[in-house]
N, C-alpha and C positions, 0 to 999 in steps of 0.2 A: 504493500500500500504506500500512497505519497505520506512524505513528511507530515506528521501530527497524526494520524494513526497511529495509534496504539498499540493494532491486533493485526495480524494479519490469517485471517480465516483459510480454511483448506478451499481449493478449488471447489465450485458446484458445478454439475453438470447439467444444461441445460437445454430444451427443445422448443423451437420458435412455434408456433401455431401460427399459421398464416406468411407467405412471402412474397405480401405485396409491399408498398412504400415503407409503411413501418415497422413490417417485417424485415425487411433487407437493413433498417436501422440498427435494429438488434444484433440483426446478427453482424453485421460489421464491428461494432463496438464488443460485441461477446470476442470476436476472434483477437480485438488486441486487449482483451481484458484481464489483470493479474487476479482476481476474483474467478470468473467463471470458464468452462469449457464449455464449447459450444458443442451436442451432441449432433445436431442434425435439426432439418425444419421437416413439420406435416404441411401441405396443402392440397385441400381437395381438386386443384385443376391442376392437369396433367402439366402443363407448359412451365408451370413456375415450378413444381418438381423437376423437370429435366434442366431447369434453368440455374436450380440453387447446385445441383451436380455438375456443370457445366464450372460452376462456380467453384466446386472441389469443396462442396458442403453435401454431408450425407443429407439425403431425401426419406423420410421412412416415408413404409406403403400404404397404411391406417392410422387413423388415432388409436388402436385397438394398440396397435404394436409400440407406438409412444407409450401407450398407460401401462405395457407389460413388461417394458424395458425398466428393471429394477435398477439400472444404472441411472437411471434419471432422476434428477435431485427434484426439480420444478420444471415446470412450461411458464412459457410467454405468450399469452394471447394476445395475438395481434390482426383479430380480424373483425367484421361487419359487429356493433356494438350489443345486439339483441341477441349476439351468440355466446357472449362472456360469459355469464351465468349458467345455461347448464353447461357450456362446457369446465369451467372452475369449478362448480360443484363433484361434477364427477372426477373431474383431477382430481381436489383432495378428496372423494370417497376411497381411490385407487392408492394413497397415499403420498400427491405429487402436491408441490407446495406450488402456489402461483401468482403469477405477476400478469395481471391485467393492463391491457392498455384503456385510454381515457376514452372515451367517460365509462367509466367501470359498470357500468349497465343504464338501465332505463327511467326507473323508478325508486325510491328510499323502499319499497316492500321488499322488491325482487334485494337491491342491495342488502337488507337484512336476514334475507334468507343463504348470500354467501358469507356473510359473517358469521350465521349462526356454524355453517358448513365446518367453516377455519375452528369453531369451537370444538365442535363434536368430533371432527378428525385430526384437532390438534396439527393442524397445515398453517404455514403459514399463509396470506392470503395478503395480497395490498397492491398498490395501482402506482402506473409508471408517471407519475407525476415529476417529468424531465426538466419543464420550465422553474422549479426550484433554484435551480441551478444558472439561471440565466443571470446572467452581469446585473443587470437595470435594474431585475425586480434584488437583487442582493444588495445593489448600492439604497435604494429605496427604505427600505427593510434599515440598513444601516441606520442614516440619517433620518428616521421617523424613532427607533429607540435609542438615538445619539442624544435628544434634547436641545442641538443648536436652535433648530426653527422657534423654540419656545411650547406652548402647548399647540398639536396640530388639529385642527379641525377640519382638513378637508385635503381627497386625494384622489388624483385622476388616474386614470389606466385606458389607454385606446392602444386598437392595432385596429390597423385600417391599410384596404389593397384596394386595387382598381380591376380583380380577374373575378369578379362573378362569386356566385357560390360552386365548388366541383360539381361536374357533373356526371358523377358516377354514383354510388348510393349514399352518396352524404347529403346528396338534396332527396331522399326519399322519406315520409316522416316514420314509417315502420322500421326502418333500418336504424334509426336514432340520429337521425341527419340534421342540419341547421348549423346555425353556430355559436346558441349556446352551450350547446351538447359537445359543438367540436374546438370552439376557441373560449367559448367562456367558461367553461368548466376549468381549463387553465388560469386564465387572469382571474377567477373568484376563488380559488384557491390560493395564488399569490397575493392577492388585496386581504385573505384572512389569517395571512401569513406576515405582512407588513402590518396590520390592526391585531395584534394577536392579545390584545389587553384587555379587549372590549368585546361585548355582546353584541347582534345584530338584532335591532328590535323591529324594524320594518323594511319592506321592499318595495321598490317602483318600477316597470319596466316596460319597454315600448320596441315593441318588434319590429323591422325591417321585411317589407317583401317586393324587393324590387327588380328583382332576375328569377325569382322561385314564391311562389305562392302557396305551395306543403310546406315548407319548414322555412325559417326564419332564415335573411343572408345578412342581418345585421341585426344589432339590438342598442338600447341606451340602456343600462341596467345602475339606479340608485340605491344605496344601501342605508340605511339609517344606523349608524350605532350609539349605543347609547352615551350620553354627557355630551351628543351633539354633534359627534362626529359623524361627518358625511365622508362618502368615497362613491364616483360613478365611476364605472365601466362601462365601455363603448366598445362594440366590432364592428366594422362598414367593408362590405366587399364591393361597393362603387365609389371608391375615393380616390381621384388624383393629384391629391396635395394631404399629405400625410400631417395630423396634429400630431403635438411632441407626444411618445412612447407614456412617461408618467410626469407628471405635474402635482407636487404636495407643496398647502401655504401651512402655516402657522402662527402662532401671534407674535411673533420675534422675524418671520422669513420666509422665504420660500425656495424650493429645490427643482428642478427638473433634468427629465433624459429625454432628452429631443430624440436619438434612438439607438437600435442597438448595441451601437460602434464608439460610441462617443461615450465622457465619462459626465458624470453629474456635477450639474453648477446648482452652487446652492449663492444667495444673495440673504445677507441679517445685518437687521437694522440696531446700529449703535447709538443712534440719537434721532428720537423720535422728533423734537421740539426744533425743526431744521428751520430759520428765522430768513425771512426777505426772498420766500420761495419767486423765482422767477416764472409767470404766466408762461401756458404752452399757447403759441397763437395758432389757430386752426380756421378751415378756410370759411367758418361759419361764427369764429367767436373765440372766447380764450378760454383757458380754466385755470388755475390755480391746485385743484383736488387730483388732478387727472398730470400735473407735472411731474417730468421725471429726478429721482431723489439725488441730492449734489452727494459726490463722492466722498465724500468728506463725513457722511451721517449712513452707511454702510459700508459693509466686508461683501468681496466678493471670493470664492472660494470655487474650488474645484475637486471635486473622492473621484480618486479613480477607479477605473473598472477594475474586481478585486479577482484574485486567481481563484477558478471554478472552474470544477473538471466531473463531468455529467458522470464519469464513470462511479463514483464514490456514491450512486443508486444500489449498482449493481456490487458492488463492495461492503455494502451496510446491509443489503440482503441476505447475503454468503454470510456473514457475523451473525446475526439476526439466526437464521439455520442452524446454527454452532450454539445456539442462546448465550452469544459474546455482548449482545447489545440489544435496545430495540428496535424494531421497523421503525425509520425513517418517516415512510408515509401510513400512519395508523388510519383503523376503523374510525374512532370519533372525527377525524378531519374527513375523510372520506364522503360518511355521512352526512356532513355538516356541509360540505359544498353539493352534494345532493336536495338537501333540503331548501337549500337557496335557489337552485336550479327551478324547482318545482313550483316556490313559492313566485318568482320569473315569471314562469308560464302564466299561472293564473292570476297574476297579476296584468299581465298584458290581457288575458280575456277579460278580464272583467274591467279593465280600464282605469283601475285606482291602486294604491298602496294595498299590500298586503303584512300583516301582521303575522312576524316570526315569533310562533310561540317555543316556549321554554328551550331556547338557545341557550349552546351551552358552548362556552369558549373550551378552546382546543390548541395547548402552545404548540407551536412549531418550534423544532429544532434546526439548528444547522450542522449538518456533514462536511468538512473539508480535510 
């Protein structure tokens, strides 16, 4: 393991489920992984098995033969959302411990019936929640429990593209398609990851359907937590001018990641009471309220993007197996970004705030 690891766990061996996009993710990262060996992928069409052996990756024949291969530590499911569940369930019935891809199914029921699974077969069970690991949302996360801004009150999250929603079964709404299921299930997971202090008491949310009309190709998603803090979340898949990545004010400053490449400017104010403000003249009139602040009455500063390496998932897993440590990404967070998810939806039908009842905070850890 890198430097600050502790442990270094016995290899796990492991079989991809599915080798389409973020199957072939997997398994690239498994083969240069000092955690796991890659045993081989299943896929029910014939092309992408001759394609992963092409690739000098074993192909099993069945899932039958994955779940009897006592060599196999876990699977990785990585395919169409509405198949996670029973296939996880029967992996750990068969004794394979498993990593789901996002969104880790459909519904907070069906999710509680694979958590129940992970009890009853003593498996482990938990979901590839990769975006952890991204720069932005780690710089973010920093400077929101650093305390320079002062108390924060409010924090942005957008990603926004100009290609549509895919058009393969992530625009179908049975397949679990749309995007909060496929990008907001990420950023509301890292926004309860940066707020990790507070409750979420209500939701607001307003769906996008401007390329697909089944499943949502963008959304504004409001969160209310309690003592007033607010955080929106935005997706847009018809955007050609991208807003900054994340944007948090506080009552001392304010931070931003314009995007993924760039490091975080954070600006705090040293002297409120800045005297002899010069008017901004504008082509309709002036302001005084709206001038920008002299140098001299703030700090301007720069965190850089901090070293993050996706692989320490599948690293905290392999320990996690060994009961060296525990899962990274647990059942209560899981959950808990499910229940947001849900209460999203019906809050866009019904066109008002929804009330999250008995939310229950969930700290996030960090791996490095």
């Amino acid at each position: 393991m890198r430097k600050g690891n502790t442990h270094m766990a016995n290899k796990k061996n492991a079989v991809v489920i599915g080798y389409g996009g973020m199957g072939g993710w997997h398994t690239r990262y498994m083969l240069t992984s000092d955690a796991i060996n890659l045993l081989g992928i299943y896929d029910i069409k014939q092309e992408r098995a001759d394609l992963a052996e092409q690739n000098g990756i074993h192909a099993y024949a069945s899932w039958e033969e994955v779940l009897s291969d006592p060599k196999v530590d876990f699977v990785t499911l990585a395919v169409p959302n509405e198949l996670h569940k029973p296939l996880a369930i029967e992996a750990m019935s068969r004794g394979k411990h498993v990593v789901s891809e996002k969104p880790v199914t459909l519904c907070s029921e069906d999710l509680q019936e694979m958590i129940d699974a992970s009890h009853k077969y003593n498996r482990i069970f938990t979901v590839h929640q990769n975006r952890r690991w991204d720069c932005d949302y780690r710089m973010m996360r920093t400077i929101y429990h650093g305390g320079e801004l002062g108390e924060v009150f409010n924090v942005e999250s957008r990603i926004q593209g100009s290609r549509g929603i895919p058009g393969d079964w992530r625009g179908k709404k049975e397949h679990g398609g749309g995007m909060i299921l496929d990008w907001g299930v990420h950023l509301i997971d890292q926004m309860l990851g940066i707020i990790d202090d507070k409750k979420v008491e209500s939701v607001y949310c307003r769906c996008d359907h401007i390329t697909n009309y089944e499943v949502d190709d963008g959304f504004q998603l409001d969160l209310y937590f309690e003592d007033g803090v607010k955080a929106r979340i935005e997706v847009g898949t018809s955007h050609f001018i991208a807003m900054p990545r994340f944007y948090m004010t506080g009552t001392n400053g304010s931070a931003m990641v314009n995007n993924w490449q760039e490091n975080a400017k954070i600006v705090c104010c040293k002297n409120w009471a800045e005297k002899d403000v010069v008017p901004v003249v504008t082509a309709a009139g002036l302001t005084k309220t709206m001038a920008p602040r002299n140098e001299n009455t703030v700090t301007t500063s720069e965190l850089a993007r901090p070293d993050s390496d996706v692989h320490d998932f599948y690293r905290n897993l392999a320990a996690a197996i060994d009961g060296e440590v525990e899962q990274v990404v647990t059942h209560a967070q899981v959950m808990r970004v499910m229940k947001i998810m849900e209460a999203a939806f019906a809050s866009d039908a019904a066109g008002v705030p929804v009330k999250l009842e008995n939310d229950q905070i969930a700290k996030y850890q960090m791996v490095y």
